[in-house]
C-alpha positions in Angstrom: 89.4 142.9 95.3 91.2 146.1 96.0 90.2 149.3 94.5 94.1 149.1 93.3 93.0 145.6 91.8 90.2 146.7 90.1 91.8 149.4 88.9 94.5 147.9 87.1 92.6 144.8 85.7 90.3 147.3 84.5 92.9 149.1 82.4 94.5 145.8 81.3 91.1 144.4 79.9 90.3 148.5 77.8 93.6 147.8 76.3 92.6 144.3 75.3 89.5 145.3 74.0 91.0 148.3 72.1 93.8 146.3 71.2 95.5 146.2 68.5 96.0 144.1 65.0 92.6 142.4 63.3 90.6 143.4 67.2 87.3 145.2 66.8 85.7 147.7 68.6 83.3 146.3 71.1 79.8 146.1 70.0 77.0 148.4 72.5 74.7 145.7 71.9 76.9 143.2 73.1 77.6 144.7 76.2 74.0 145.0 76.7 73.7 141.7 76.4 76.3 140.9 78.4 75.4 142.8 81.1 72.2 141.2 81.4 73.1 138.1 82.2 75.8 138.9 84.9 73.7 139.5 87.8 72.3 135.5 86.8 76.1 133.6 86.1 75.6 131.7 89.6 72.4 130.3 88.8 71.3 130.7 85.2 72.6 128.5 82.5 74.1 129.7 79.0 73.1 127.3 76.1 72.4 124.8 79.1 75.9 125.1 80.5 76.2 126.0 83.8 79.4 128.7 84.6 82.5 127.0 86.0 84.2 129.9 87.9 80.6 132.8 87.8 82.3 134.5 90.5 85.4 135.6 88.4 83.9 135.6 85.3 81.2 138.3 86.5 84.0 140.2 88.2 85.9 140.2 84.8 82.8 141.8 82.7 82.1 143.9 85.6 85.6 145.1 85.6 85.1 146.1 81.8 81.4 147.5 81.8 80.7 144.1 79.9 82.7 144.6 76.8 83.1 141.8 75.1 86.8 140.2 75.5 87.7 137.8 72.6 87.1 139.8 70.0 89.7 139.2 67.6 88.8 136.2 65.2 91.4 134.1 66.2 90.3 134.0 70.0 87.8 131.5 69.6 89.6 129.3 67.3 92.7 128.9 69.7 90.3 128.8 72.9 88.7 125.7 71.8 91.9 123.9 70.5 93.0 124.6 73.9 89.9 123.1 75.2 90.6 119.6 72.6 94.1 119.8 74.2 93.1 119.1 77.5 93.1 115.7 77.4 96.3 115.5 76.9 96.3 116.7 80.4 93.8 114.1 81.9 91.5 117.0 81.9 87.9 116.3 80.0 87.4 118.6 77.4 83.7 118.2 77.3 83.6 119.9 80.7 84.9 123.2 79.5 81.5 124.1 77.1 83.6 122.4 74.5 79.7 121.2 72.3 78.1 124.8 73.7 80.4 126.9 72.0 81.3 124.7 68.5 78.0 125.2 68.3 77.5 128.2 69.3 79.9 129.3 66.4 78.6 127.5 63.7 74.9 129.3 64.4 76.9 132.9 64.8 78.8 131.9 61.4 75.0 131.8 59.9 73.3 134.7 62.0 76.0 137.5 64.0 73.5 138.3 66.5 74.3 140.9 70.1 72.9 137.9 72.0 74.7 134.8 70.0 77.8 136.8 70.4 77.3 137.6 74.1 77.1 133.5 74.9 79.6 132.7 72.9 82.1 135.9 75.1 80.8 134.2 78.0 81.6 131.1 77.4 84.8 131.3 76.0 85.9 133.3 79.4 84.5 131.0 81.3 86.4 127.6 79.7 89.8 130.0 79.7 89.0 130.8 83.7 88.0 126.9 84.0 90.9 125.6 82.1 93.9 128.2 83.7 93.0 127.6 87.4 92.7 123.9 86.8 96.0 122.9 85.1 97.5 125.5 87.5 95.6 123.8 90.6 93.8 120.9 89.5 90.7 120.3 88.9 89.7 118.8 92.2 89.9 120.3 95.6 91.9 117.7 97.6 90.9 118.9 101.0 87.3 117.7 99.3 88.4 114.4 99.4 90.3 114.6 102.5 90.0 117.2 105.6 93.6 117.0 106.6 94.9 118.1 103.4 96.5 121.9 104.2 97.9 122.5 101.2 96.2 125.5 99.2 98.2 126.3 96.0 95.6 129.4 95.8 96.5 131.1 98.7 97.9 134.1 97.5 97.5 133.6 93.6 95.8 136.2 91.7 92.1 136.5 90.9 91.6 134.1 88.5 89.7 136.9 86.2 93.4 138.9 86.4 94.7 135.7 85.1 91.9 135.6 82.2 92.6 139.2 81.4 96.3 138.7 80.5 95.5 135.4 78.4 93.3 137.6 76.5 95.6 140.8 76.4 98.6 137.7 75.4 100.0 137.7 72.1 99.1 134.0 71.4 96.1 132.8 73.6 97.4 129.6 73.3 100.5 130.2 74.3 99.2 131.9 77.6 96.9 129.0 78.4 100.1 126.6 78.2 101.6 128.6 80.6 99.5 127.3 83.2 100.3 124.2 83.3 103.0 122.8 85.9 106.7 122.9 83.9 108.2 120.1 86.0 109.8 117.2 84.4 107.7 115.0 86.8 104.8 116.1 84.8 105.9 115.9 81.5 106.9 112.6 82.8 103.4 111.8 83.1 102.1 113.4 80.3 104.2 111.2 78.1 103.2 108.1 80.0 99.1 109.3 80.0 99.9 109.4 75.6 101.7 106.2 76.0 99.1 104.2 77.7 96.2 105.3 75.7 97.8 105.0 72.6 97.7 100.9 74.1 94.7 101.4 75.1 93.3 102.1 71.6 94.6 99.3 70.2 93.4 96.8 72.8 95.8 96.9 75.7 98.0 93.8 76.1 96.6 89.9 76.9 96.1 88.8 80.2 98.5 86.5 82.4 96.7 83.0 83.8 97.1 82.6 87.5 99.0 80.0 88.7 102.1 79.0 90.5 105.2 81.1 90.6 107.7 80.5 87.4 111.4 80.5 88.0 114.1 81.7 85.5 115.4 78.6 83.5 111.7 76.6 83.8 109.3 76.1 81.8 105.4 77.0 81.9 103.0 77.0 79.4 102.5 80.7 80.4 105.5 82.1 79.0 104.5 83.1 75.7 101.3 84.9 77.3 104.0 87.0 79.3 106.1 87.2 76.1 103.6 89.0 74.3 102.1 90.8 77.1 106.0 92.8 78.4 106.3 93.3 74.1 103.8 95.8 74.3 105.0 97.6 76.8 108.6 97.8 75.9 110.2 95.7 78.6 110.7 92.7 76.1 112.4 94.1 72.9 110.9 91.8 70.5 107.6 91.9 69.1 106.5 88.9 71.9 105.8 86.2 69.4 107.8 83.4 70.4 106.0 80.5 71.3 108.6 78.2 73.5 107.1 77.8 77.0 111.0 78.6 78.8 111.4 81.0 80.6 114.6 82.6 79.7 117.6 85.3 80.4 115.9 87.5 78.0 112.8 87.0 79.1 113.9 87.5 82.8 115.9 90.9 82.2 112.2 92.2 81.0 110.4 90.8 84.0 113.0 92.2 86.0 112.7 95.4 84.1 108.8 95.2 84.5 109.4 94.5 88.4 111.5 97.8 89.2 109.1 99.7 87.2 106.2 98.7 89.6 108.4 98.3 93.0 107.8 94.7 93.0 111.0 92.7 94.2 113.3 92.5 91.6 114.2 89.0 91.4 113.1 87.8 88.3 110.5 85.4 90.1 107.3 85.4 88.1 104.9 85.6 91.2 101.3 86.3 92.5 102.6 90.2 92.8 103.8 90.2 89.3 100.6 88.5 87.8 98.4 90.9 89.3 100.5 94.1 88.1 100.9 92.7 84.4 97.1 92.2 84.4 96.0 95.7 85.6 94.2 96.6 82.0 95.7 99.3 80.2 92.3 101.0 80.5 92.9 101.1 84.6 96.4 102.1 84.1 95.3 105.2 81.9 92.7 106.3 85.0 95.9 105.5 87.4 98.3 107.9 85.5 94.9 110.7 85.0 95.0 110.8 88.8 98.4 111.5 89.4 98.3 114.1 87.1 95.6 116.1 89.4 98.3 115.4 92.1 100.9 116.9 90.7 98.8 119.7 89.5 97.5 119.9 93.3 101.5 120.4 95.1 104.3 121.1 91.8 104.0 124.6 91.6 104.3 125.0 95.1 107.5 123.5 95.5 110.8 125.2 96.3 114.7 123.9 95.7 114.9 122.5 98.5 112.3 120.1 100.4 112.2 116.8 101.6 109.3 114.4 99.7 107.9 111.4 101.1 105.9 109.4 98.7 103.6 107.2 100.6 102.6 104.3 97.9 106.4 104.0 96.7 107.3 103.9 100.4 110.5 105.9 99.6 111.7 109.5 101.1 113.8 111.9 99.5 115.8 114.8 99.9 115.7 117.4 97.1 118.7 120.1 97.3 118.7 122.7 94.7 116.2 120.8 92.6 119.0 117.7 92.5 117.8 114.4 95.1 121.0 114.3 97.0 119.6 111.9 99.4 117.0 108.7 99.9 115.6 106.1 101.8 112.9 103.1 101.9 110.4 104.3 104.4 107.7 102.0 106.7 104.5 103.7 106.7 100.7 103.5 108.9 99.2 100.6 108.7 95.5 100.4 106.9 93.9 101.3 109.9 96.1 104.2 110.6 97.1 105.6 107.4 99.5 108.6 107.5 97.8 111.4 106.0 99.2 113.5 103.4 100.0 117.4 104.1 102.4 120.1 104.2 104.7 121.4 107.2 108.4 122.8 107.6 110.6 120.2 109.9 112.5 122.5 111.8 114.1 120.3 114.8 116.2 116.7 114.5 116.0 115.2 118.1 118.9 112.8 119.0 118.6 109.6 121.4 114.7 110.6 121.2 112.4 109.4 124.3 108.7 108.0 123.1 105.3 109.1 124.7 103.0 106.2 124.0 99.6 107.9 122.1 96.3 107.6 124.0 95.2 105.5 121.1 98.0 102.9 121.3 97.4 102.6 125.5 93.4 102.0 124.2 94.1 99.5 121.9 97.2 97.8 122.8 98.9 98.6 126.6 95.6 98.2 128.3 95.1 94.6 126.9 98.8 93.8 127.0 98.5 94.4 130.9 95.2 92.3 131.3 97.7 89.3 129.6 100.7 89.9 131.1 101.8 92.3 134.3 105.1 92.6 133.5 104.4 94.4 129.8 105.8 97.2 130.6 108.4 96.3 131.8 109.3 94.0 128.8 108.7 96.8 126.3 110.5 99.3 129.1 107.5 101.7 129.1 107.7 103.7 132.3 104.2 104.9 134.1 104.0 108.7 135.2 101.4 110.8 136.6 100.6 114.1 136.0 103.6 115.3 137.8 106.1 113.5 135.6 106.3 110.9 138.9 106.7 107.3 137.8 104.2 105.4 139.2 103.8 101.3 140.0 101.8 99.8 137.4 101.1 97.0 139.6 98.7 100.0 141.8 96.6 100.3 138.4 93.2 98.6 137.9 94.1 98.0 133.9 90.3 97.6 132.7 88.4 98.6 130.1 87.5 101.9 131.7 91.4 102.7 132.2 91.8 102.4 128.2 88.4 105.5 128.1 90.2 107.4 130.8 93.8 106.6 131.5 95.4 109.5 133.4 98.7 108.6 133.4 102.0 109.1 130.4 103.3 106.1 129.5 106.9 107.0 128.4 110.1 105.0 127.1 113.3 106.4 127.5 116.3 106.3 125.2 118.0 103.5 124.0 118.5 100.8 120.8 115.4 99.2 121.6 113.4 103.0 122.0 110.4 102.5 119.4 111.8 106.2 117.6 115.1 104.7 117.2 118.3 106.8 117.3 116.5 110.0 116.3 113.7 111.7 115.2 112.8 114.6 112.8 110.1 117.2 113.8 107.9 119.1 111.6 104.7 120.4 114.2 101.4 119.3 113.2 98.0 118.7 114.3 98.2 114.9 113.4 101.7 114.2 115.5 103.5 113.1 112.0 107.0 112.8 112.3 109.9 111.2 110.8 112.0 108.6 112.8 114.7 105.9 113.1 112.9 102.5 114.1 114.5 99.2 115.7 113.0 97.4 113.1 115.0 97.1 110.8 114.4 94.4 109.5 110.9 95.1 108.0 112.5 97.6 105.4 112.9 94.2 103.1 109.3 93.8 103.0 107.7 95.3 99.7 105.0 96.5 101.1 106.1 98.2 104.1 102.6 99.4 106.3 104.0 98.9 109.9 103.3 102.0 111.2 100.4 103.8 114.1 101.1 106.6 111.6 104.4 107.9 112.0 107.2 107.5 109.0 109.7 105.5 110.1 112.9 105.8 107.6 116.2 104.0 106.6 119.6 105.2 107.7 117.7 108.4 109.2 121.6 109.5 111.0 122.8 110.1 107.0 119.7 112.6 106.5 120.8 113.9 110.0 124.2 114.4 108.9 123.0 116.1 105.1 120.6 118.3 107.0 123.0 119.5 109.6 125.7 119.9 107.0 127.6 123.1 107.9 125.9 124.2 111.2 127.5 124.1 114.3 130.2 121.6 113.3 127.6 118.8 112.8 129.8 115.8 111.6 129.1 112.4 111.1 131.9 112.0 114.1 129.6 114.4 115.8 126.8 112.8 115.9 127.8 109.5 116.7 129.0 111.0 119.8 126.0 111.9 120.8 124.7 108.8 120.1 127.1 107.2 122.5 126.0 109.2 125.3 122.5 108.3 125.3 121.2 111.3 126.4 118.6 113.2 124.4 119.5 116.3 122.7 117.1 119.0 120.6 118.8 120.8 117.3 117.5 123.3 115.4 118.0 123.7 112.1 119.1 126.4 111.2 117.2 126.6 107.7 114.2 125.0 108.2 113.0 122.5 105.3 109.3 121.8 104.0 108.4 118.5 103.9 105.3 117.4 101.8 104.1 114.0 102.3 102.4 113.1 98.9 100.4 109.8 97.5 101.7 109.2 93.9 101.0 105.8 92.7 102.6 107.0 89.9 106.0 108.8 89.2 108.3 109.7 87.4 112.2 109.9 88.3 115.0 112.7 87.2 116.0 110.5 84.2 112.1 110.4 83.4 111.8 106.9 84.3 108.1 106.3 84.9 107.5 104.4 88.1 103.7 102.9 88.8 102.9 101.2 92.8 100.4 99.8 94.3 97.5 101.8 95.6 97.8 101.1 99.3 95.0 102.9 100.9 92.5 103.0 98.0 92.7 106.3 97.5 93.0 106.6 93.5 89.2 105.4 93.1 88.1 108.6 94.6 90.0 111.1 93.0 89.2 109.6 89.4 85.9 109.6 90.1 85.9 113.3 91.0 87.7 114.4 88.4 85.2 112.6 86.1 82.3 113.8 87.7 80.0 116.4 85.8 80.9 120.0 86.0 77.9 122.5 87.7 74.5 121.4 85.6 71.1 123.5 86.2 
């Protein structure tokens, strides 16, 4: 910390502790006892409770020769309603000293000791420091979980003991801790839907659907009434669900149809496999599902801007955010289980018209190699041309294509431009290490699929020329006329926006829309089961 830093925390936290109202002077003793355990927060525990943030916390006592901080009566009482609040949040508050310091204040109700006092300061710093960086930041690293994650909603922020110092110099405590949270409507979205679900939960969740064949609107099936009763507790089916005639109905098919949109299953009112399975995902799991999503959002919302472009993987949808407003979006096809597309961070910053494709090393390995031990004229059907390191094409029919070409194949495999180009009509560039971008595809046809993973990687989007034509808007004369122009000539051409855009590829299985619509998907990669268990697992223990 700068000595400017220091300075100035110091001289917020003396006129905390001087304060003014019903604080008291800070007690000698108390600093004494204070300031003996500092040099120990890393390793030593208070009351059995190991620090969450020791680091900030000792820079925050250091900062005020160990006064004590929450000296006003009322410090403690709204700390630890803060601390029952959390899990409201998704947060645990068990993990925030929430047993240590009740009873740490019942024994200094009976017996005002220096030292009871100085555990319970310490404490009660350390669950304000624990509680403000998490529901600013979340309570799990996501790079943790994943290496390629870049995004760091720290970088930059304050030390967290600055942010300590002005809950505690704040005129409601309270007040200043719910200012850390994110104030986005996606969520409150999902803070309503968490209160929802348990409040189900509690009192026993809904019945579960039999398997069986798939039930058509107008037929009958013994199942109905389970299905009845099972959308009435969720509030697709606006009766109480206790109708016991086996047809299934045009009531009952607007809530199943109302059920299937909120899930992204295919909204025909067919009773399917897919719609079994969702209905039957126990209120319990659905509580956990909304809990991680929460940590998401805590993990990227108060990092974003107006403007951005968002690609949720699970709901395999993009969208373009203008002014906080989504003025544009698009069904997406995503990588495949064996190549998932990460999620991260970057700024796309070129659109690249009649694009060419350079096959990746990992697609000649796996696929080329083998297509060309089947069939010599594979490149020629898929119109790959071979070139050597001088960008001089080269006969494939001159290539040994074994298994030691796919470990060391020194030649570019390239297709040019053209409907039947793998990128499509054009491609969006946003540089990163992983060779993520956003393109047009050939295939259009996959988009119908629900659950689009098509992809080596790369996001390949619907009607990518109309986010062309919004993102181009206003530069240059970029019209729709424009760029179908340029389309017609088949020649490639580079643009540079002008205002660059972030993009943040994300992995909600749960969202919520601008009407706060709650939307839950299918976890594709099996990525919830980590996060849940990391935000459940035990905070720092001796």
């Amino acid at each position: 910390m700068t000595k400017f830093r220091f300075f100035a925390l110091a001289v917020l936290l003396a006129a905390t502790a001087s304060g003014c109202g019903e604080s008291r002077p800070a007690n000698a003793a108390v600093a004494e006892s204070i300031q003996s355990r500092v040099p120990s927060f890393e390793t030593a525990a208070i009351r059995g409770e190991r620090l969450i943030e020791p680091q900030a916390v000792a820079r925050l006592y250091q900062a005020r020769a160990s006064k004590a901080v929450w000296t006003d009566a009322k410090d403690a009482e709204q700390i630890v309603g803060a601390i029952k609040g959390l899990e409201q949040d998704g947060l645990t508050p068990g993990d925030y000293h929430l047993s240590a310091i009740e009873a740490l204040r019942r024994e200094w109700e009976k017996a005002r000791t220096a030292d009871l006092e100085a555990e319970l300061d310490i404490l009660l710093s350390d669950a304000v420091a624990g509680m403000f960086d998490h529901l600013r930041y979340g309570r799990v690293r996501p790079s943790s979980l994943d290496s390629r994650w870049n995004v760091d909603p720290r970088e930059g922020a304050p030390p967290l003991e600055e942010d300590v110092a002005r809950v505690a110099a704040a005129n409601s405590v309270t007040d200043a801790i719910e200012s850390a949270k994110p104030n986005h409507f996606i969520y409150r979205g999902l803070v309503g839907a968490l209160a929802k679900m348990r409040e189900i939960d509690a009192k026993g969740g809904w019945p579960i659907v039999p398997s069986g064949k798939s039930i058509l609107p107008g037929k009958s099936d013994p199942r109905i009434p389970a299905i009845r009763a099972r959308l009435a507790v969720t509030g697709e089916l606006s009766d109480r669900g206790e109708s016991t005639t086996p047809v299934y109905d045009q009531e009952l098919q607007r809530a199943v149809e109302k059920f299937q949109t909120t899930h992204r299953i295919d909204t025909n009112g067919v009773i399917d496999k897919s719609t079994i399975a969702a209905m039957n995902v126990s209120a319990s799991d659905c509580v956990g599902q909304v809990r991680v999503n929460l940590e998401r959002a805590r993990w990227v919302l108060r990092g974003l801007q107006e403007d951005f472009v968002l690609v949720n993987l699970p709901a395999f949808k993009a969208y373009l955010i203008r002014g906080g407003k989504n003025i544009w979006e698009a069904r997406t096809q995503i990588g495949e289980e064996a190549t998932q597309t990460p999620t991260f961070r970057a700024d796309m910053s070129t659109v690249v018209f009649n694009p060419d494709w350079t096959v990746p090393q990992s697609i000649i390995a796996n696929e080329v190699v083998k297509g060309m031990q089947k069939n010599k004229n594979y490149l020629a059907e898929k119109d790959l041309v071979l070139l050597d390191k001088n960008d001089k094409e080269v006969d494939p029919r001159s290539i040994r294509w074994g298994s030691d070409t796919a470990e060391n194949f020194p030649y570019t495999l390239r297709q040019p431009p053209g409907e039947g180009n793998a990128l499509g009509r054009v491609k969006f560039l946003f540089p990163n290490k992983y060779s993520i971008y956003l393109h047009d595809t050939p295939s259009k046809q996959s988009f119908e699929s629900d659950r689009r993973t098509f992809s080596h990687g790369c996001i390949r989007i619907e009607n990518p020329l109309d986010l062309a034509r919004v993102l181009l808007e206003g530069q240059d004369s970029w019209t729709a006329d424009k760029i179908a122009d340029v389309i017609r000539t088949g020649k490639m051409e580079y643009v540079a926006l002008e205002h660059p855009i972030p993009v943040l590829i994300v992995y909600w299985t749960v969202s919520v829309g601008l009407t706060g619509d709650v939307r839950f998907m299918s976890d594709i990669y099996s990525l919830d089961p980590p996060v849940l268990a990391a935000l459940d697992a035990p905070t720092r223990r001796p």
